[in-house]
MARFI-615334 format. One record per residue (C-alpha): x, y, z; residue in one letter. Coordinates in steps of 0.25 Angstrom, whole numbers, padded with zeros to 4 digits, always signed. Layout:
BEGIN
XYZA
...
END
This chain:
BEGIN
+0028-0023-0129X
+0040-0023-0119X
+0039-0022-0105X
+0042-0011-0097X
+0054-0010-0087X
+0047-0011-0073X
+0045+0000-0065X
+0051-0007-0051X
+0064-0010-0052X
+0066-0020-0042X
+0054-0027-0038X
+0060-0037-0031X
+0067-0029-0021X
+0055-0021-0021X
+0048-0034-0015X
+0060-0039-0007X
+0057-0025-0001X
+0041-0028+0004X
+0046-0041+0010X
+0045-0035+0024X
+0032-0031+0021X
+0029-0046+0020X
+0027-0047+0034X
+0014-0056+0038X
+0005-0051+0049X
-0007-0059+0056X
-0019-0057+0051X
-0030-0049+0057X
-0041-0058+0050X
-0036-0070+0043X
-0034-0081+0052X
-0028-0094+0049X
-0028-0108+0055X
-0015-0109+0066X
-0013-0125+0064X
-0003-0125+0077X
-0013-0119+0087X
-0023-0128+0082X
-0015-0141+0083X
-0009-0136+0096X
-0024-0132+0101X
-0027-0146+0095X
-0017-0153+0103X
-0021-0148+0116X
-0036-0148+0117X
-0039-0158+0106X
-0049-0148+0100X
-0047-0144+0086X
-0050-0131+0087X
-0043-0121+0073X
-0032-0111+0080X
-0030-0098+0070X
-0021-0088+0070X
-0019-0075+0060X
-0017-0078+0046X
-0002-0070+0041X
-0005-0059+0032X
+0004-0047+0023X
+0004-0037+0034X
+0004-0026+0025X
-0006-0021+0015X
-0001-0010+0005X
-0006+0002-0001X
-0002+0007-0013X
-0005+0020-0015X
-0002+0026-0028X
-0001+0042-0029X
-0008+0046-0042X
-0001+0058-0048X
+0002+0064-0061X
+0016+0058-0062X
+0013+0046-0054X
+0009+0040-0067X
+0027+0038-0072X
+0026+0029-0060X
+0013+0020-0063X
+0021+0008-0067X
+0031+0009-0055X
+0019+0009-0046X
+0011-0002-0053X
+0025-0010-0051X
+0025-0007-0038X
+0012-0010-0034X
+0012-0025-0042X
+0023-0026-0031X
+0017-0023-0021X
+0005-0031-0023X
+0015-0043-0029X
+0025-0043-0016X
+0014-0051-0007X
+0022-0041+0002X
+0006-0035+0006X
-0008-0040+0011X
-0014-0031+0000X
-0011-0020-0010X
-0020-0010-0013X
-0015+0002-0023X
-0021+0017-0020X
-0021+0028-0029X
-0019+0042-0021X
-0023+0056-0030X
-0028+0068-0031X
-0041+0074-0036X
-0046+0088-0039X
-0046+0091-0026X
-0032+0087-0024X
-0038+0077-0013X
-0031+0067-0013X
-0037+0053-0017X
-0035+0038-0014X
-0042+0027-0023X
-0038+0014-0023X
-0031+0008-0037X
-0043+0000-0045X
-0045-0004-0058X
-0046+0010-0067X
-0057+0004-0075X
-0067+0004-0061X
-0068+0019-0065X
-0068+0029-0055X
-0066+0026-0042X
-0068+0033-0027X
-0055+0039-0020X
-0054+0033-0006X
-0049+0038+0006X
-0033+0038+0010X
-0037+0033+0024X
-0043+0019+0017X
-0028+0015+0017X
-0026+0018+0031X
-0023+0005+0040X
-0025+0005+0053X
-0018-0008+0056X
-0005-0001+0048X
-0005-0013+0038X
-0006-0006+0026X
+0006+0001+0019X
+0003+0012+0011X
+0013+0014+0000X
+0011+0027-0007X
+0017+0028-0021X
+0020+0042-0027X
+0031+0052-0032X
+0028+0062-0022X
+0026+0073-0033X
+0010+0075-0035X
+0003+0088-0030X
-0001+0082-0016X
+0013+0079-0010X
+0015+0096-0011X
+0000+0100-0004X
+0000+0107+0008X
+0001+0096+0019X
-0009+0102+0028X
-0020+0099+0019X
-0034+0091+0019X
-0029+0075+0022X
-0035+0072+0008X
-0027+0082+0002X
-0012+0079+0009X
-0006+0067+0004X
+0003+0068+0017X
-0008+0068+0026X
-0012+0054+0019X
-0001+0049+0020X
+0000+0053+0035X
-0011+0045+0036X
-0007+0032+0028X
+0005+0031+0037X
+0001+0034+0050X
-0010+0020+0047X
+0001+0013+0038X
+0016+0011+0033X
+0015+0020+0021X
+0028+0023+0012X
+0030+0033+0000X
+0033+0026-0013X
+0040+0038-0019X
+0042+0034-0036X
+0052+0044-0037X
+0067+0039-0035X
+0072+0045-0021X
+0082+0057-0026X
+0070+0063-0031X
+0061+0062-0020X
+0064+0078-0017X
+0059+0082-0031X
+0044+0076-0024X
+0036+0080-0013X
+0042+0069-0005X
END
């Protein structure tokens, strides 16, 4: 067998480029032992009592959330590339990857991205990745080209991708990841 060409051309400047995201933030509930307040609180009162502070932590946690569609599948190596990135960089608290589709229905539906051999598994909620603290990022990974970019927008919220949307990024950064090359964004729904 010969190895395939990778999919990400560049990953290191793919990395270089989460970087910012790198910023540490203190933690709401880890907390970690501050050795200059103790000794100073030492020095003062001769009591050795332990001083603590806010552990650092990633300030971010990402969200993968992957469009299924019928030609999403072309791109599956680019996006499992992308995501083994993603949780690589060190760049994120946590990565979770998501699965967004459609059903009979066409309501659209969330499940979170398992082993396959666990069987079937329930759809969740698109508001399970809303954040109230705006710490999570929502990347959402598509080509823009399924039937639910070109439903009416006024539908059911569980039916209108837009409306989701709407609702990732009023809780959290959220940001596009179109697959196709920009020149031909105008051939999607994008």
């Amino acid at each position: 067998k010969t190895p395939a060409a990778p999919g990400l051309r560049n990953k290191l400047a793919l990395r270089r480029e989460l970087r910012p995201l790198m910023r540490k933030v203190a933690s709401r509930t880890q907390q970690i032992l501050d050795e200059e307040k103790t000794v100073n609180q030492f020095a003062e009162n001769r009591i050795l009592i332990p001083q603590f502070k806010p552990a650092p932590e990633r300030w971010l946690d990402l969200a993968l959330v992957v469009e299924k569609s019928a030609s999403i599948i072309i791109w599956q190596e680019i996006i499992g590339e992308f995501q083994q990135l993603n949780e690589l960089s060190g760049a994120f608290r946590s990565v979770s990857t998501w699965n967004l589709q459609t059903n009979e229905k066409n309501e659209i539906k969330l499940f979170a991205q398992q082993n396959k051999s666990l069987g079937k598994q329930r759809s969740r909620s698109h508001k399970e990745l809303l954040d109230s603290a705006g710490r999570r990022l929502i990347l959402f990974v598509s080509d823009c080209t399924s039937p639910i970019w070109y439903r009416n927008q006024n539908q059911n919220q569980n039916h209108n991708i837009y409306n989701i949307l709407k609702q990732w990024s009023n809780s959290s950064p959220l940001a596009i990841v179109q697959l196709f090359p920009e020149k031909l964004w105008t051939r999607t729904a994008m």
